[in-house]
C-alpha positions as CSV (number, residue, x, y, z in Angstrom):
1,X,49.6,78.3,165.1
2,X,50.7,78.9,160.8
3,X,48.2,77.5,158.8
4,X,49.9,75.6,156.0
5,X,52.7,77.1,154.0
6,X,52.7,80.7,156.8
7,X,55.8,81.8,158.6
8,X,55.0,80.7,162.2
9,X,56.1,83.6,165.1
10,X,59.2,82.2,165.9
11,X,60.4,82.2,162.7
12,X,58.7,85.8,161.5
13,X,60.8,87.1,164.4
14,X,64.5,86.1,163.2
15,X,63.2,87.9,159.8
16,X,61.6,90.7,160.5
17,X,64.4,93.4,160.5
18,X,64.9,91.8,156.9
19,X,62.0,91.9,155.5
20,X,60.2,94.9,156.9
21,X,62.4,97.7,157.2
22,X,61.1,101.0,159.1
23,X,58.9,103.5,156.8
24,X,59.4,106.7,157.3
25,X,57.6,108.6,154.4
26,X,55.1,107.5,152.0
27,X,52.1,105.5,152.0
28,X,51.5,102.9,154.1
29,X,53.0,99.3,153.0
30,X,50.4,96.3,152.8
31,X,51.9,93.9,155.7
32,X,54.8,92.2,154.6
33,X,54.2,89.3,156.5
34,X,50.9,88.3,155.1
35,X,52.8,89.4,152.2
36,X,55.8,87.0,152.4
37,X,53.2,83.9,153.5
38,X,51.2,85.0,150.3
39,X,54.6,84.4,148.6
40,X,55.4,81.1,150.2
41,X,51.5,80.0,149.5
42,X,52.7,79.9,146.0
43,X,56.0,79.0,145.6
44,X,54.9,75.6,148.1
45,X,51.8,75.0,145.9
46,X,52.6,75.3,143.2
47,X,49.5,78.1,142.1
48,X,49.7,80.3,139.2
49,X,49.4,83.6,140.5
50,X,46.0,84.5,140.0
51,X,45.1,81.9,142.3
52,X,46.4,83.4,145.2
53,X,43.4,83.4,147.7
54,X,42.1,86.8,148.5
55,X,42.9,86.4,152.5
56,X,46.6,87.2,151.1
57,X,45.7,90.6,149.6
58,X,45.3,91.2,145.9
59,X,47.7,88.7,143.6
60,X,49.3,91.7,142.1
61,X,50.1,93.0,145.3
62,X,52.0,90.0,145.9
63,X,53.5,89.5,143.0
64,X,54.6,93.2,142.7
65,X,56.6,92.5,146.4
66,X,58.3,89.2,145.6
67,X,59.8,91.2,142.3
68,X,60.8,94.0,144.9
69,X,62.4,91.9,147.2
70,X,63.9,89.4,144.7
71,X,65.6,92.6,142.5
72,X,66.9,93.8,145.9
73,X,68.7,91.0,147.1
74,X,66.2,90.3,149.9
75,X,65.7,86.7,150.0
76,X,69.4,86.4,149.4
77,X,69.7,88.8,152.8
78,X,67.1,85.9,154.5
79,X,68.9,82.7,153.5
């Protein structure tokens, strides 16, 4: 079961392909699921970033994603 403001399974999975593309080369990418709920955590409450709790990973982590995916059309791919 999500916890408040998380992505439950069944939605994760019609996503997924969007939002986590293969890696092929590089260094390994934080998890862009606890990523994307650390992204929906403060869009739904409203936080400033810094107050991201530390289960989501480090707030500029976050933050440095939702830029990524917002600059490549991401979200607009999801809705």
């Amino acid at each position: 079961m999500a916890k408040r403001y998380e992505l439950p399974d069944a939605a994760w999975e019609l996503i997924a392909d969007l939002v986590s593309p293969e890696q092929k080369m590089g260094r390994p990418r934080s998890d862009d699921r606890l990523m994307l709920n650390g992204i929906l955590w403060i869009m739904c409450s409203g936080a400033a970033w810094r107050d991201l709790p530390e289960r989501f990973s480090p707030w500029s982590t976050v933050y440095q994603r939702f830029r990524d995916w917002r600059d490549d059309g991401t979200f607009d791919r999801v809705l």
